[in-house]
N, C-alpha and C positions, 0 to 999 in steps of 0.2 A: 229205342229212342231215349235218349238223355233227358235229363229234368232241365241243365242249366251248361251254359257253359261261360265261363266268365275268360274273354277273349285278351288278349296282349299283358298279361298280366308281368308283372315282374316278381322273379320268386326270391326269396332269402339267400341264394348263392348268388345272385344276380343276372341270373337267367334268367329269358323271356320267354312265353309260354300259354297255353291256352288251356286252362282248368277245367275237366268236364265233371262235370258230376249227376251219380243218380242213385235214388234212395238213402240220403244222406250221407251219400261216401263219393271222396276224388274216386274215380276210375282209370282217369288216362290224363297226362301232364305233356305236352307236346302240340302239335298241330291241334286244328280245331278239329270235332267231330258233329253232327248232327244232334240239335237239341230242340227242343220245345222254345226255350229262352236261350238269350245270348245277353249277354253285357261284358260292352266295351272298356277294359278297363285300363288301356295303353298310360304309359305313366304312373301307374300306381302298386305301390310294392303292397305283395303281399304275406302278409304274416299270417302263423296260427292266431286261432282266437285263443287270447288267456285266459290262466287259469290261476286265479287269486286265490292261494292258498290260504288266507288268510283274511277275512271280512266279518263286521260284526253291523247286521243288517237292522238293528232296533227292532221296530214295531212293538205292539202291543201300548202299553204305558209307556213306552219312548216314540212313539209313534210321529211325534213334535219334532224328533231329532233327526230321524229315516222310517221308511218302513220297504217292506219288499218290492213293492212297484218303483218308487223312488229309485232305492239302490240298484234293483236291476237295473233302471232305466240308464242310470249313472254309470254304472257297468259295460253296458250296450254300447253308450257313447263315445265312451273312451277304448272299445275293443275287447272289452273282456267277456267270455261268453260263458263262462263258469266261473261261480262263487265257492269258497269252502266257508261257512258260517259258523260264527265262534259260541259256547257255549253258556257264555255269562251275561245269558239275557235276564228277562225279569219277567217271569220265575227261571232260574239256569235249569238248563236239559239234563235234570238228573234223574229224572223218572220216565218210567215208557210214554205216561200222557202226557206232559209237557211234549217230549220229543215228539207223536203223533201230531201232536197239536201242533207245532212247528212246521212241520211238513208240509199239513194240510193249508197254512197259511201261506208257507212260500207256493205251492203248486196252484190257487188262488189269482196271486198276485204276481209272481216273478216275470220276469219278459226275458229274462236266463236262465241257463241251466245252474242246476245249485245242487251244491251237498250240504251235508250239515253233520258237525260233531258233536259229541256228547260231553258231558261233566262226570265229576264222581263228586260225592259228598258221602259223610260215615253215611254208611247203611244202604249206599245205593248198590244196583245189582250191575256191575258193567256188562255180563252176560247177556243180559237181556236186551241192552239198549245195543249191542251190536248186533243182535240178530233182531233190530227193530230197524234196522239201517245205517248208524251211526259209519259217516266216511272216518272218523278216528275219533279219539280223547284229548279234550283240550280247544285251546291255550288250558295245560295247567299251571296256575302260580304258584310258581316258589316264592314270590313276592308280592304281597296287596298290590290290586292295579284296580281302575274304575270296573265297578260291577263285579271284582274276581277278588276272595278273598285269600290272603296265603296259605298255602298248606303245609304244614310240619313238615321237616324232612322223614320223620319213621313213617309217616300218614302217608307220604308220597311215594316214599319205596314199596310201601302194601298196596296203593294203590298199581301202582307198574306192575309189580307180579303180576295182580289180577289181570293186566293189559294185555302183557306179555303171554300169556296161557293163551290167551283167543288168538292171538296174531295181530291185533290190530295193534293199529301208531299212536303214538302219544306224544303231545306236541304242546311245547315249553317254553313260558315264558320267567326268563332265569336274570332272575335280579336279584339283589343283597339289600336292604334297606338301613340307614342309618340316620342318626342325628335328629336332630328338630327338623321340623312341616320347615319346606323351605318358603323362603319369601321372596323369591323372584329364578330366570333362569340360572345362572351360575349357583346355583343354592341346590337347584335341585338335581342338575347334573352332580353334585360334588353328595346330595344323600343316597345319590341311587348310583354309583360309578362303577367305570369300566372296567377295573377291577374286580367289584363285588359281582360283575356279569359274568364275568371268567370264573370267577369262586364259584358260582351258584352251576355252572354249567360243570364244572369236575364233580360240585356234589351230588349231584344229578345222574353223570352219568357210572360214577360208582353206583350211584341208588338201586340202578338200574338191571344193573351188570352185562354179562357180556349179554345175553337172550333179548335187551330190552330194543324195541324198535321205536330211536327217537327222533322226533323234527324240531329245532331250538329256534323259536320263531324270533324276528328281528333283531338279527346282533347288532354293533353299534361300533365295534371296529374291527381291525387288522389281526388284532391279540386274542377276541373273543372267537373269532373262525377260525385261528389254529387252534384252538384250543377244545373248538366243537369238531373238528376234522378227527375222524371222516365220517361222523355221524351228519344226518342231512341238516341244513338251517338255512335261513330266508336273512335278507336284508333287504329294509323299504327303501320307496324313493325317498322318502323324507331324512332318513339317516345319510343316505348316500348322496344326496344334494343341499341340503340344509346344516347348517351350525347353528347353536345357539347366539353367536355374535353377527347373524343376520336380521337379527331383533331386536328390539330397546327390551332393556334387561329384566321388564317387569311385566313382558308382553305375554298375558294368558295364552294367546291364540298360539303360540309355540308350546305350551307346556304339553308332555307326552310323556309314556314310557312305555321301553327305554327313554329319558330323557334326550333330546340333541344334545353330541358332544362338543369339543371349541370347533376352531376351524382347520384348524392343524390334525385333529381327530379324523374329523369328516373327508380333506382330501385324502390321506393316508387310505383310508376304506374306498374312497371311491379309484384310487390309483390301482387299486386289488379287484377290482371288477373281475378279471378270468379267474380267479378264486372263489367268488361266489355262486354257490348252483342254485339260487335260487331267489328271487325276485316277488315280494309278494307287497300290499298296500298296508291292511292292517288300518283300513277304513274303521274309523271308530269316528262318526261324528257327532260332535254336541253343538247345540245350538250358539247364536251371537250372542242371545242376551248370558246363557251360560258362562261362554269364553270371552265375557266382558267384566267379570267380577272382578274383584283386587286377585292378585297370583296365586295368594293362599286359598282361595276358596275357588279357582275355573280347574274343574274338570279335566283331567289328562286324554288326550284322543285328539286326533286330526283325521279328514275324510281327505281318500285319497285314491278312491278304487276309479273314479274317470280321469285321472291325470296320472298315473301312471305307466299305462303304453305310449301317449303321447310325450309325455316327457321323454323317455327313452328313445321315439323313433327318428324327436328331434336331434336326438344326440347319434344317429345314426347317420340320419344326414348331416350334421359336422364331421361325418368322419372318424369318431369318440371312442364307438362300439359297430363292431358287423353285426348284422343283420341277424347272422345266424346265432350269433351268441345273446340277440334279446330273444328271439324264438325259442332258444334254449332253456333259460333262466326265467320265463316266461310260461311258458306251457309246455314245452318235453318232460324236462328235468319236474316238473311238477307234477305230471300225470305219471310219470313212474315213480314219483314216490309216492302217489297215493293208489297206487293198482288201477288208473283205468285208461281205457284208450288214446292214444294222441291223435290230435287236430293238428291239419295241415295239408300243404297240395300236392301230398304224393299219394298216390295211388293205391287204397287200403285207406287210408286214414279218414278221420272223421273232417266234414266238410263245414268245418266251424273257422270261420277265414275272415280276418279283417285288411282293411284293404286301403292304403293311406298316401294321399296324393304329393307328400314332399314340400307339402307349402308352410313352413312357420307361420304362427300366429300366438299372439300373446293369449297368455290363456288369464279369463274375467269371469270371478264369482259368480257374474250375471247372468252367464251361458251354459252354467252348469246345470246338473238337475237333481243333486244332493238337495232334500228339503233344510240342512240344516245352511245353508245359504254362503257359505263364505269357505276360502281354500289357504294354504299355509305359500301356497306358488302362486300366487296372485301376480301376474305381469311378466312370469317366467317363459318363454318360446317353448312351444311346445306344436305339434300336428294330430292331428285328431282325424281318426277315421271318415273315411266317403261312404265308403259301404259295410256291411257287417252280415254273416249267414251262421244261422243256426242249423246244423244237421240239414247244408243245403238250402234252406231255404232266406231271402231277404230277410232280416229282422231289424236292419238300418238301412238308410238311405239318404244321403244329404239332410241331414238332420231332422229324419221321417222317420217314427217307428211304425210298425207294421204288426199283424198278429201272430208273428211265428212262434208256432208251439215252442215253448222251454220243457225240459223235464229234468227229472230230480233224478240226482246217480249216487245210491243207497252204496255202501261199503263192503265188502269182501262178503262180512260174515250173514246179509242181508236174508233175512228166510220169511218170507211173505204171511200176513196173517192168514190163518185159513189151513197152512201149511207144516205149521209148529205141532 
């Protein structure tokens, strides 16, 4: 007997189909079979549940900004059923008890499944913090960003060695810095440019050499991804949809890095879509009253982990992008670059499925569930998941959560305490 079977579904090549599932895995993709539960789900495409390569979940003393129930929750809504959480928290995961203490927090509170990566700082032991679970290293800075301080280039190529001996990934946030503290957009795209992202990504990956295994997280155009090819890198929604000239020129709530580039920048990269493998949000949110200061003083970071699969699946339904290529860039392509299983409705795969009815709707701060309360796509079309299953089971439902266990997916070199 089946756990679930989710009936008429529509699958990413555009076939139609009936999902069975049992013990957290598809089984059988075709006719219906005999289940415990059935949901009807005619009309609605469905996708893997994604997997956000890139998240930075607050909590603790940011706790005002996000914390793990929050963001999962925000996560859930928008489709995504796994987090990769970034290391520049406060205190950063650079010691085994920080990261234990991270863990224990997200399994707690998460309503997703979540990984989480570690830091290096002088003296830290990266051995340890991989066989304490760490899914990779990183964001590391090559460049000051909020919460991440930059790291020397000699300091970062000893660090990679260290990386590269274990096997695990290291994953890069490669920027140049120049000039004066800018004072509004155009100031600060032109301190931190697309250029110096390119530089920073050759210095990098000399650093590294050929042994090193790296992910260049948020490039920002067309010149930075050949230039990261064929090592793996991510591009957000916000780069790929946004310019800085869809803002008044002194609007904090755009300030980020990578900075938005013009508009000329932003189509260029988004015309490159089948070039990119990898799609991640790079949720970093700070609060209103934060991103209402004068430019020079609001915080860099935009929350973006529930907007965008909807953003994308709206642009599926125009027609923009198939189906298959946001499940790609999405969740495949993601779970093979970070060694773990793929979600999705063939048969073997893990039964992490979201499920999205085709109906545009402008998507409003007020319906989100980010605590830091405001979005950079405010009134942009977007679709937003019906249903959502974790490993099988309900975890959304018409704007319902539910108790579905999330759990935590520790990284390659993972060796359980007790066991060491």
């Amino acid at each position: 007997m089946l756990d679930l079977v989710l009936s008429d579904v529509t699958l990413p090549d555009g076939r139609t189909a009936d999902i069975s599932i049992r013990d957290g895995r598809v089984v059988h993709a075709g006719s219906s079979l005999s289940s415990r539960e059935a949901i009807r789900c005619s009309g609605l495409l469905c996708l893997p549940g994604a997997v956000d390569m890139h998240v930075h979940m607050r909590g603790g003393t940011q706790r005002r900004k996000e914390d793990w129930r929050s963001g999962s929750e925000a996560a859930i809504a928008g489709g995504v059923t796994l987090v990769v959480d970034q290391p520049n928290t406060v205190p950063p995961l650079t010691t085994q008890d920080a990261f234990t203490a991270r863990v224990a927090d997200a399994r707690a509170r998460s309503r997703c499944h979540f990984a989480i990566n570690a830091g290096v700082a002088p003296g830290s032991n990266p051995a340890v913090l991989w066989r304490s679970g760490a899914m990779a290293f990183g964001e590391l800075f090559a460049a000051p960003s909020s919460y991440g301080e930059g790291i020397p280039l000699p300091d970062l190529a000893k660090h990679l060695e260290e990386i590269s001996a274990l096997g695990a990934l290291a994953t890069i946030h490669a920027e140049q810095v120049t000039g004066e503290p800018p004072v509004d957009l155009g100031a600060h795209d032109r301190s931190r440019p697309a250029e110096g992202e390119m530089e920073a990504i050759r210095a990098v990956r000399n650093a590294a050499g050929a042994g090193g295994h790296l992910h260049f997280c948020h490039l920002t155009s067309v010149e930075a991804l050949a230039v990261a090819t064929p090592v793996s890198c991510e591009v957000t929604p916000h780069h790929l949809f946004l310019s800085r000239d869809d803002f008044p020129v002194r609007d904090g709530f755009a300030r980020v890095n990578p900075p938005l580039r013009s508009r000329v920048v932003q189509q260029r990269l988004l015309r490159a879509w089948e070039q990119i493998p990898v799609i991640a949000s790079d949720h970093a949110p700070h609060t209103l009253k934060e991103k209402q200061t004068p430019f020079p003083d609001a915080p860099s970071g935009v929350p973006g982990v529930e907007t965008m699969m909807p953003l994308l699946v709206a642009r599926v339904r125009a027609g923009e992008f198939t189906a298959l290529s946001v499940a790609e860039k999405t969740s495949w392509n993601p779970s093979e670059v970070l060694g773990i299983p793929r979600a999705g409705p063939a048969p073997g795969e893990r039964a992490d499925l979201a499920l999205y009815p085709l109906r545009p709707e402008p998507i409003r701060a007020g319906d989100l569930h980010s605590r830091c309360g405001w979005t950079p796509f405010e009134g942009r079309e977007a679709i937003f998941p019906e249903l959502v299953l974790l490993d099988g089971d309900v975890a959304f439902r018409r704007g319902e959560f539910t108790d579905a266990p999330a759990r935590w997916f520790p990284g390659r070199g993972y060796i359980p305490r007790g066991s060491m």
